[in-house]
Each structure stands twice: as structure tokens, then as C-alpha cells.
C-alpha positions, -999 to +999 in steps of 0.1 A: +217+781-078+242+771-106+244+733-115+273+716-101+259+678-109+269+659-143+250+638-163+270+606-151+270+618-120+232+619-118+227+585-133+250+572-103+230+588-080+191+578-090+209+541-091+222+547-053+184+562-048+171+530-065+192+505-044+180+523-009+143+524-021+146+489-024+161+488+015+122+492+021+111+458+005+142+438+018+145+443+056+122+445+085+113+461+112+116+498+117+154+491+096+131+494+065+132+533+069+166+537+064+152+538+027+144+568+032+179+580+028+175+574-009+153+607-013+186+632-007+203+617-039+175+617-061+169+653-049+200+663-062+202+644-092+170+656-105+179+696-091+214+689-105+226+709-078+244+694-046+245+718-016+276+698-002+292+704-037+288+739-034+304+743-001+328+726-013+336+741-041+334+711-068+312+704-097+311+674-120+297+695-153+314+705-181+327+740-180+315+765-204+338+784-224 
């Protein structure tokens, strides 16, 4: 498992995870759940490794030379 997510790429993606955490605190009912969305992009921002990426064939770090 090679990592395919960059560094700005990950800070855009705990600050989507941040903003549907807070989904839990700012709706009601069972629409509060939908926070738990956030988990998949602070999964892969913290693995820097996006499955969807990969099938993909993209990546968002630097190459190595």
C-alpha cells in the first residue's frame, strides 16, 4: 500500500472530516448520523492512502526521483 495522499491534500480532508463531525451537534433527529461520513476522510488522510485513488490511478504526492 504505497501513499497516494499529499500533505495538502490531507489537511483538506481532516477539515471536510471536521465540518461533518460537527453535522452531529447541528442537526437533529436521526440526520445527526450523517456525521458519520466524516470517518472515511480522516481515514485516509491519516493512512495517506485513498483506495478510490488507487483504482484510479492518481496520487497527489510528490514523485520521487
Amino acid at each position: 500500500m504505497q501513499a497516494n495522499v499529499g500533505s495538502v491534500d490531507r489537511a483538506i480532508r481532516i477539515i471536510i472530516a471536521l465540518a461533518l463531525f460537527s453535522l452531529f451537534f447541528l442537526l437533529d433527529g436521526n440526520l445527526r448520523y450523517l456525521a458519520v461520513i466524516g470517518f472515511v476522510p480522516l481515514v485516509t488522510a491519516l493512512a495517506s492512502w485513498c483506495p478510490l485513488y488507487s483504482l484510479l490511478g492518481l496520487s497527489t504526492c510528490p514523485r520521487k526521483t
